[in-house]
Each structure stands twice: as structure tokens, then as C-alpha cells.
C-alpha positions in Angstrom: 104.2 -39.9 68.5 105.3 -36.6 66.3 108.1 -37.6 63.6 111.7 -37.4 64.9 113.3 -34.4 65.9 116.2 -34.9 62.7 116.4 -37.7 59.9 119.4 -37.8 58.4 119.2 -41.5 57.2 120.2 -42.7 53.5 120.7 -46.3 52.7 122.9 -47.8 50.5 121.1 -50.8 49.3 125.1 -53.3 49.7 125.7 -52.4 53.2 124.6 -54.7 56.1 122.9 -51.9 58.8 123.0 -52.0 62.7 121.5 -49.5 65.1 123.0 -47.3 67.8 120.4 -46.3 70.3 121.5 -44.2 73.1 123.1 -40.9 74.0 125.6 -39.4 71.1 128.6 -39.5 74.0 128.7 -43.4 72.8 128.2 -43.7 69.2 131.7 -43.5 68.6 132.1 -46.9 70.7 130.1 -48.5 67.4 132.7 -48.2 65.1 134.5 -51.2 66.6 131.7 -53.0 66.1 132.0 -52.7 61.9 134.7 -54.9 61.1 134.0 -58.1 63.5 130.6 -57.6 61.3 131.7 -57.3 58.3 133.9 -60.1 58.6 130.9 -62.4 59.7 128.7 -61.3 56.8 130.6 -60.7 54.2 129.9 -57.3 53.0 130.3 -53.3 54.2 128.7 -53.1 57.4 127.5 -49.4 58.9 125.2 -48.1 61.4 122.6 -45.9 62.0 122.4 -43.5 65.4 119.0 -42.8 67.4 119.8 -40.6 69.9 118.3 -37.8 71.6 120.8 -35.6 71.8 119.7 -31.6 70.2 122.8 -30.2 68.6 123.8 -27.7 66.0 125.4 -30.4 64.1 125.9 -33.9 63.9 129.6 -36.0 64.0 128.1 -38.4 61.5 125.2 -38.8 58.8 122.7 -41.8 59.4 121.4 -40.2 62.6 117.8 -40.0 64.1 117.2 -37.8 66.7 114.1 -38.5 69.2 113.2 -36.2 72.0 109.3 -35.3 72.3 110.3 -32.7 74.5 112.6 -30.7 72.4 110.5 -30.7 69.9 107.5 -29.3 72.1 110.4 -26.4 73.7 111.1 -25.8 69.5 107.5 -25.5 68.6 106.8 -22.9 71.2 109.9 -20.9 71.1 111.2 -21.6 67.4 114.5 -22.1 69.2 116.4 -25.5 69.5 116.9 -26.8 72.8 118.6 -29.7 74.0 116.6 -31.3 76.9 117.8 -34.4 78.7 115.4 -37.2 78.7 115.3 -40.0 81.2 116.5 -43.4 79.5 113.4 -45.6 79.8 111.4 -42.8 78.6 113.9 -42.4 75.2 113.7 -45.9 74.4 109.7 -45.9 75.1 109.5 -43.0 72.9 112.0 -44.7 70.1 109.8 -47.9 70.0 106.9 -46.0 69.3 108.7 -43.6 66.6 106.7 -44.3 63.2 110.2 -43.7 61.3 112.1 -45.8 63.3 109.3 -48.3 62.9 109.5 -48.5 59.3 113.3 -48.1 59.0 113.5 -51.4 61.1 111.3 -52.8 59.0 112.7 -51.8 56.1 116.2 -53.3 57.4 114.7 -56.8 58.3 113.1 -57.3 55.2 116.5 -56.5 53.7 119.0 -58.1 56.1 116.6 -60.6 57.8 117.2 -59.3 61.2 118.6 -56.3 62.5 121.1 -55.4 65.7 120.6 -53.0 68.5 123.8 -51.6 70.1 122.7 -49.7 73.9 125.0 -48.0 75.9 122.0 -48.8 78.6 119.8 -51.7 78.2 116.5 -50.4 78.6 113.3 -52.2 79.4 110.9 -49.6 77.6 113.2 -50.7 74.2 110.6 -52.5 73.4 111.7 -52.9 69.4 113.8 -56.0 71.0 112.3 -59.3 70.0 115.0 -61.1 70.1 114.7 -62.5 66.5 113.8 -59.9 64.0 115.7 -57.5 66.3 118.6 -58.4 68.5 120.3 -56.7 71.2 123.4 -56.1 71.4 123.8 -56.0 75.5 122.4 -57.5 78.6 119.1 -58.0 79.6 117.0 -55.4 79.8 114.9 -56.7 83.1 118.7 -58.1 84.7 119.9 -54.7 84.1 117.3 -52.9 85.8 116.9 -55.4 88.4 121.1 -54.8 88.9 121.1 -51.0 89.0 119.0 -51.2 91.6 121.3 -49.3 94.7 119.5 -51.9 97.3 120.1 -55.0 95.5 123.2 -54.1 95.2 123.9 -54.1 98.7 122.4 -57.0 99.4 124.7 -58.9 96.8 127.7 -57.2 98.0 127.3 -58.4 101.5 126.0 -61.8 100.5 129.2 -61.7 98.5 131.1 -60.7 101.5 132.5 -57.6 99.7 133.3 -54.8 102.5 130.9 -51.4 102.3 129.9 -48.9 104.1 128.3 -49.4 107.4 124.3 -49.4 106.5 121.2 -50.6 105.1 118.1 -50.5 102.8 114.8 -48.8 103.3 111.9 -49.3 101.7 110.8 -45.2 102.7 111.8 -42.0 103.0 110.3 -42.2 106.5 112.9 -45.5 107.6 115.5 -43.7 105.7 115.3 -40.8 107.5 115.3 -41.9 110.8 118.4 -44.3 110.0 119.9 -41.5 109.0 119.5 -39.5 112.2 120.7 -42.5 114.3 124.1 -41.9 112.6 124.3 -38.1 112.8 123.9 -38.2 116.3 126.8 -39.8 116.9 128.3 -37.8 114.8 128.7 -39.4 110.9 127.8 -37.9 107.8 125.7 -40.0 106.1 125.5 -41.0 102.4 121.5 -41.6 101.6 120.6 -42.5 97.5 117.2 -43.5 96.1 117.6 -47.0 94.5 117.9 -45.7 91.3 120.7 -43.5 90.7 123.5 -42.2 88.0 126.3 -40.8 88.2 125.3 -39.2 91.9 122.0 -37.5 90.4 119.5 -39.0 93.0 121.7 -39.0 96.0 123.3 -36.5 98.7 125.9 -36.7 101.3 124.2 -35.2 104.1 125.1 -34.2 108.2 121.7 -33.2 109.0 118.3 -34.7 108.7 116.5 -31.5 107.3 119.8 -31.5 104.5 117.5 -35.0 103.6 114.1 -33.4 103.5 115.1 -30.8 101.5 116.4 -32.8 99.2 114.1 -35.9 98.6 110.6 -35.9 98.9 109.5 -39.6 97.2 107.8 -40.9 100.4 107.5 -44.5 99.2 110.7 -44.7 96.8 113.3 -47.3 98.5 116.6 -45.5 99.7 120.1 -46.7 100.4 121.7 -44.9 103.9 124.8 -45.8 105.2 127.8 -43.8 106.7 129.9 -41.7 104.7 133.6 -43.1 104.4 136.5 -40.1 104.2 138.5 -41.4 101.6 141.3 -40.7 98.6 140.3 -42.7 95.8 137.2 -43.5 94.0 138.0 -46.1 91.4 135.9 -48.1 88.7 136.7 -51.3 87.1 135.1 -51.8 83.7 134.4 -55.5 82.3 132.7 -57.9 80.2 130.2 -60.7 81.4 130.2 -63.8 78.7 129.4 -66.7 81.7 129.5 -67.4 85.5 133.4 -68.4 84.8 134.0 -65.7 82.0 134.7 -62.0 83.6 137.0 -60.2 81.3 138.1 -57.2 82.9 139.3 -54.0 80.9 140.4 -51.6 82.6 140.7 -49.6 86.0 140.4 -45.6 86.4 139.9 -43.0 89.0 137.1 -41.3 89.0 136.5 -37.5 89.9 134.1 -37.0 92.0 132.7 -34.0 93.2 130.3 -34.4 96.3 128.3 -37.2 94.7 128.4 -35.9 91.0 130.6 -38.2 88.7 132.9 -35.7 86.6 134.9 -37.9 84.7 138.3 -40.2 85.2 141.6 -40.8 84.9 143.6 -43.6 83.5 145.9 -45.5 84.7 144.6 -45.2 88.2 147.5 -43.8 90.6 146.4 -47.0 93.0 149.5 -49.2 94.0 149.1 -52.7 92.1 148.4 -54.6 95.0 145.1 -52.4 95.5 144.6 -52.7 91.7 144.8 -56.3 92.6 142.3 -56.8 94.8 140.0 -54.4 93.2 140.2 -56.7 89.9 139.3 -60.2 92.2 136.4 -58.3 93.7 135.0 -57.3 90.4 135.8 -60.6 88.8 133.4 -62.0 92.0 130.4 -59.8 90.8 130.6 -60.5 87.9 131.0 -64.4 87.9 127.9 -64.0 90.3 126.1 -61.5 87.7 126.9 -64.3 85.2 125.3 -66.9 87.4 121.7 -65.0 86.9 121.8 -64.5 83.3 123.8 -61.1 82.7 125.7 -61.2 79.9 127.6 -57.9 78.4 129.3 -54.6 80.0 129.0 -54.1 83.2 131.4 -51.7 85.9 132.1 -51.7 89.4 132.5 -48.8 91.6 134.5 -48.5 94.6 136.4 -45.6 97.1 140.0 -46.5 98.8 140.0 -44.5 102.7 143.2 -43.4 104.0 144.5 -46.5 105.0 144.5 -48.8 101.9 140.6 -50.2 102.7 138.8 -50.7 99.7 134.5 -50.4 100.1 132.3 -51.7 97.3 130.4 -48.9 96.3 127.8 -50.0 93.2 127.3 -52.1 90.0 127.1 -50.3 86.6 124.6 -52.5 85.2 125.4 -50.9 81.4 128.9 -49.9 79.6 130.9 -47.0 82.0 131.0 -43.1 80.8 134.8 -44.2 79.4 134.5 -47.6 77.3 135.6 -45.3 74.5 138.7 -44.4 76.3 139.3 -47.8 77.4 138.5 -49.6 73.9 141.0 -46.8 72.4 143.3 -48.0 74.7 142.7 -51.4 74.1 143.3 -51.2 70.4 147.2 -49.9 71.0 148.3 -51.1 74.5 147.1 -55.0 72.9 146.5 -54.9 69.3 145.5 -57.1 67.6 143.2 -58.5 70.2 139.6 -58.4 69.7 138.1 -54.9 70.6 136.0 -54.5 73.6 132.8 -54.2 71.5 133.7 -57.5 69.6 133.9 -59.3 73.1 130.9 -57.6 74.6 129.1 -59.0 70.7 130.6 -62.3 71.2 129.3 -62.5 75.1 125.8 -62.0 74.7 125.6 -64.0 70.9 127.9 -66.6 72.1 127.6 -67.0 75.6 131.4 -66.8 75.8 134.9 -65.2 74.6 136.1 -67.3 71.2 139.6 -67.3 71.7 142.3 -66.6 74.8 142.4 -63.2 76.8 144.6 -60.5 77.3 144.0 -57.9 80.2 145.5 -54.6 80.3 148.1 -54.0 83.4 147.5 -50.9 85.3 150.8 -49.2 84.2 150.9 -46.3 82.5 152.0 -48.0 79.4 152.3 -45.1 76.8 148.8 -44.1 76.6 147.3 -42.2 79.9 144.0 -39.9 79.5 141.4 -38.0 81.6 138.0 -36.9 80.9 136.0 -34.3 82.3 132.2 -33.7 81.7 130.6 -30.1 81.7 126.9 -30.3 83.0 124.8 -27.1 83.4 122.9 -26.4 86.2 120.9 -23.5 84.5 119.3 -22.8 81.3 122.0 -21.3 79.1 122.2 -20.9 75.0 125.1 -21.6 73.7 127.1 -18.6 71.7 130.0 -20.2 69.7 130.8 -23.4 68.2 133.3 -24.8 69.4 134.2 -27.9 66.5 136.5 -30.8 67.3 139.8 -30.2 65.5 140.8 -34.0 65.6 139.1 -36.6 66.0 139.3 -39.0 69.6 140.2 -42.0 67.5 143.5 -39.6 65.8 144.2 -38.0 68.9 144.8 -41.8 71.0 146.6 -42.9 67.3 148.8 -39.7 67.7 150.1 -40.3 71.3 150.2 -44.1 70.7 152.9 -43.6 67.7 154.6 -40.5 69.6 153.9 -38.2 67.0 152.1 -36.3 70.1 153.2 -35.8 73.7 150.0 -34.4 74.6 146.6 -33.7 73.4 142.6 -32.9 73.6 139.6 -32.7 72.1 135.8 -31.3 73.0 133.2 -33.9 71.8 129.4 -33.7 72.0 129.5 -29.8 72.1 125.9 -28.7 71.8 126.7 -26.0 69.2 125.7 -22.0 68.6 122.4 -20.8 69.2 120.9 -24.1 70.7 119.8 -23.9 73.9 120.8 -26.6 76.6 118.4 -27.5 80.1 119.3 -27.5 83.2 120.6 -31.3 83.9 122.3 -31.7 80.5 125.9 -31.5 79.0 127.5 -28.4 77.5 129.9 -30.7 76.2 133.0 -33.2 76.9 136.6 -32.9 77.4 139.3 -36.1 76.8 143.0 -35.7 77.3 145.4 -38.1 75.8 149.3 -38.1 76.6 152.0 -40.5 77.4 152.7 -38.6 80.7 150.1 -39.1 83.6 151.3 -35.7 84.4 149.8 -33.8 81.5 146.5 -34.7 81.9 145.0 -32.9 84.3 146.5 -29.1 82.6 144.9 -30.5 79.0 141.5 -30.9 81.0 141.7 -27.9 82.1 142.4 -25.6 79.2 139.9 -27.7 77.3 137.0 -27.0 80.4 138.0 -23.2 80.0 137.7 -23.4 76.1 134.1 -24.9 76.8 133.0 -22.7 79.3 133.4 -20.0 77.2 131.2 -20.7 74.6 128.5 -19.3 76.8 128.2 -16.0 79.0 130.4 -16.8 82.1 127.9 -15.9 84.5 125.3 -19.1 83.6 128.5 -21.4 84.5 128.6 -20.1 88.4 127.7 -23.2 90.1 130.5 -25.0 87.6 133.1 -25.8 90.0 136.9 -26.0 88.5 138.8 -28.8 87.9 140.3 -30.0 91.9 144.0 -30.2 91.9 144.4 -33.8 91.7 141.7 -35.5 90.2 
């Protein structure tokens, strides 16, 4: 294992450390986690980022960057590109990083012991020993074992949640001709292998040779069931501390284009009944997630047809693309109340929530937001920066006071002169207003803002933003 990619780190010898080890689009999430920590030891608490991300600059100092593979593309180009690495394969590669090695040693033999704050649990993390170094998150095997699209399934209809007419493979082969049993009478068909995020290993299909083309793992185990039309695609974000404790946080809409998650909306434009009944379901997996051992973030996905009808979808087995949002949110619409991070810490330590809950209604309340995510589906270098001129934290402070009506920000922007792979994100866009209303223009300007920072034509397959989203 080559030294990291960047090594920004500098200890100050009075501060109690933590690590953040995951994609940059959640590091921000870790600053709630400073003062529940600093209140339980004593002292200034901080943390130190290991992510993989390749950018121009960095939001903060104390950041590791690991990715073999941009290093390899920099060594034979002299260019810097940011690659996108799978998860287990980052965390694989973090464990074995002699830096980070010695910097968790060096923190243990400080501290005693050291924290680990995922946006993913990970079971190639294999720093975690549960002593010297403690996650902060579920189970790495649970979570694995729960993103899994066919368990899933199963649980949902042993829960007797409704989905989508279907089943589980174990092959491309059974898939396949599943598949073709719905076509001809006339379904699209919605096929995804069993691992799968936001929509990158699956396809909504209306032919069988749409399915060859597009999948080729002969023994990988695929879900196929039939493709609902429907108007909503929600998510429900929550907290797991026990079989009986399910917090839940918030619900958005998602936008989703095809199968490809593009970001969300909040509050969700569901009526409250629906809200409701999304809230019991999720509150039902998790108590029975709790019953197996999970403890920490998890999210539920569902869509919402034409006629009210609400289909389970998936688990998020991890913290959703917009905990930030939500813990933002969190902090002014119920302040005061511990932080989503501090109950997600006090779930997996503790085995349960300290003191009595408050839930967020589905109103909008104030504070309404969107985000949108630009991913490239070519090999583009960036040409301008394109630097944050507030901050997300200021911008939800801003609105939340009414010294703003309306604002956004660009986060995680890769920077000028780095070059981003196919797969990865140009950069982020988050809206905050008090009017629903005013999100979706914000998005909008802010996608056209980040689109040009690169020659227009490598953005072609980049759809724009659908009228409603």
C-alpha cells in the first residue's frame, strides 16, 4: 500500500480525536458529533477525515485522502483525477494505509481508544476492533447482510409490507426469464442485482435483450418484479437504538430519474395521512432491524402510484444522501434536542436514546430545502473553481432567523484542472428557503453554475432538472 494520496494531519497534543471515514459529501455531518464529545470527556474534541475524494482543495485541514487508483491515473499522467472507488474496497485500502496505521496508533496511545464515524459501515474496515477502535455505526456484517435487495424482499413480505409484484433469483438466467413472463403480458419490469445504490446496478426494462445488454453477472442474485407507474418516491430516515426504539427524522421526496437517485426535497408534498403510514411502516423495519442487532442510521425507501398506494421499495442499511439536511433541520425546527449524530452515538454505545424524543412533523415549518447531485457520465476536467460562498451550516442558520428568504450553495466541487471519471460527482447543489416554492429555481441556477465549470459538451447525457421534482 503506496502512502496516501494527501496528509494534511497536525495534532494538537489537548484535543480528544475521532475519525471520519467515508466520502467528503458527509464529513460535515461530524461536526455535531464535537460537543456531545466534548461534554463526555472533558476537553476540545476534533476530527480527522479519510476520504477518497481527489479535489483541488480541501473544506477543512486534518484530512487523509486514500485512493490507489488516483494515485496510479496521477503517476502516469501527472494530472489529478478523481476516481470513484467502491466502498469495501476504500475501507480495505484504509486499513491497510501505513499512515493511517500509525496515526491510530498514535491516537490510542494518547486517548486510550479511538472512534470511527462511517457514513457506510463497511466490512473491509477492518481497523474496527471494537476496543482500541470503536465504531461509530451499525454492524458492519448486519449492514451488508441488510443492503442486500433480496433480503430485503423477503423481510418486507414477511413483514407484510406491500411491494411490487415479484421475486428473487439467484441468476441472471431465472431473472431473465421472470422477466420475460411479465413483458409478455405487457409490464415493464424493474430487475436490480442484490447489491445496489442509488439505482447504479439496476434498470427499468420492457424487453429482455434491454436486460442482456445491460447485465452480464451470470451467477450474481437479481431482484425482478413489475414496474409500478407512480408520483412519489419518498424516503424516511431514522435511527435504530433497540427492537422498541425507532426514532424517525425525517421524510423527503426523492428525484428520481429512471433509476438514478438525483437528490430530494423536504418537506415531502405527501398529504399527512400518507406521511402517516409511511412513518408506521418504517417504524416496523426498523423495530424488526433492531430485533437482529442493527443499531444506528438506517432509511427506507418507498414510491406512492396514482391512487394513494404506498410500495416498500428498499432498506438503506447506512445514513441517507441528506442526514446533513435533515440534522440542519433538526437543530432549528427542535433545538435544543440532541442532534441526530448524538442519537445515532448514543444508539450503538448505549443501546438506547437517554432521554425523551421529539420527531419532526412533515410541515413545512420554516425551513424547506432540495438537493441535486451532478454525476458525469464521461471523463471531463474540470476548468473553473467554483468555491462555496457560505457555508451549508450559515445558509440553514440564515433562512432559520429570516435573515434569508432563499438561498444555495455548491459543495464537494472537484476544483480546476482535476480531472473527474466517469461514475463520479462534479459536485452538489443544496437549496434552503422558507417557501417550498423556491427550491426547485435555486437548484437549478446552482446545476447551471456547476455545469459550467466544464466544456458544455462533456455534460450531454446530464439531463435538466424535471419540472416538479
Amino acid at each position: 500500500m503506496d502512502e496516501p494520496y494527501w496528509d494534511s494531519v497536525r495534532l494538537d497534543p489537548d484535543t480528544f480525536y475521532f475519525l471520519y471515514i467515508g466520502e467528503i459529501k458527509a464529513q460535515g455531518l461530524n461536526d455535531f458529533l464535537v460537543e456531545p464529545l466534548q461534554r463526555l470527556y472533558g476537553r476540545p474534541v476534533d476530527f480527522i477525515s479519510i476520504v477518497p475524494d481527489v479535489l483541488a482543495r480541501y473544506p477543512r485541514d486534518n484530512t487523509i485522502v486514500v485512493n490507489p487508483r488516483a494515485a496510479e491515473a496521477r503517476r502516469m499522467s501527472g494530472m489529478d483525477h478523481n476516481i470513484r472507488i467502491p466502498g469495501v474496497y476504500f475501507a480495505s485500502e484504509v486499513s491497510c494505509c501505513p499512515s493511517v496505521i500509525d496515526l491510530v496508533d498514535q491516537l490510542v496511545d494518547r486517548q486510550g481508544h479511538v472512534y470511527v464515524s462511517v457514513f457506510e459501515s463497511s466490512p473491509g474496515l477492518d481497523l474496527i476492533d471494537g476496543e482500541r477502535v470503536r465504531l461509530i455505526g451499525p454492524d458492519p456484517d448486519l449492514a451488508r447482510t441488510f443492503n442486500n435487495k433480496l433480503v430485503q424482499y423477503e423481510m418486507a413480505c414477511t413483514l407484510r409490507l406491500p411491494v411490487p409484484p415479484g421475486g428473487c433469483c439467484s441468476s441472471l438466467e431465472g431473472a431473465t426469464r421472470n422477466a420475460q413472463e411479465l413483458i409478455v403480458r405487457g409490464y415493464s419490469v424493474f430487475l436490480s442485482q442484490e447489491y445496489s445504490a442509488a439505482g447504479s446496478h439496476s434498470i427499468i426494462a420492457t424487453s429482455v435483450q434491454e436486460i442482456e445488454d445491460r447485465f452480464s453477472d451470470p451467477d450474481c442474485g437479481y431482484l425482478i418484479t413489475r414496474y409500478l407507474e407512480h408520483e412519489h418516491d419518498p424516503t424516511v430516515l431514522g435511527i435504530v437504538a433497540g427492537e422498541r426504539d425507532v426514532y424517525i427524522a425525517s421524510v423527503a421526496d426523492q428525484n428520481i430519474q429512471g433509476t438514478r437517485f438525483r437528490g430530494s426535497t423536504f418537506p415531502t408534498s405527501l398529504p399527512a395521512g400518507v406521511v402517516r403510514d409511511l412513518k408506521e411502516m418504517t417504524r416496523t423495519v426498523g423495530s424488526y432491524l433492531g430485533e437482529q442487532g442493527y443499531r444506528g442510521a438506517f432509511g427506507c425507501d418507498y414510491i406512492v402510484d396514482p391512487e394513494g398506494d404506498i410500495y416498500f421499495i428498499e432498506v438503506n442499511a447506512r445514513k441517507q444522501g441528506t442526514t446533513m439536511e435533515t440534522a440542519l433541520t433538526m437543530k432549528h425546527r427542535i433545538p435544543g434536542h440532541q442532534s441526530f449524530l448524538e442519537l445515532e452515538f448514543e444508539a450503538v454505545t448505549e443501546g438506547r436514546f437517554s432521554r425523551p424524543l421529539a420527531e419532526m412533523d412533515s410541515s413545512e415549518g420554516g425551513i424547506c430545502w432540495g438537493t441535486y447531485n451532478v454525476k458525469v457520465e464521461k471523463d471531463i476536467v474540470v476548468t473553473s473553481d467554483l468555491p462555496p460562498m457560505v457555508t451549508e451550516q450559515e445558509l440553514f442558520r440564515r433562512v432559520a432567523e429570516g435573515s434569508s428568504g432563499a438561498g444555495s450553495v455548491i459543495l464537494d466541487h472537484v476544483g480546476k484542472s482535476v480531472r473527474q471519471a466517469p461514475g463520479g460527482f462534479l459536485g452538489r447543489i443544496i437549496a434552503v428557503s422558507s417557501v417550498l416554492d423556491d427550491i426547485e429555481p435555486a437548484l437549478e441556477e446552482g446545476r447551471r453554475l456547476l455545469v459550467g465549470t466544464a466544456r458544455e459538451n462533456d455534460f450531454m447525457d446530464i439531463p435538466l432538472l424535471a419540472t416538479e421534482i
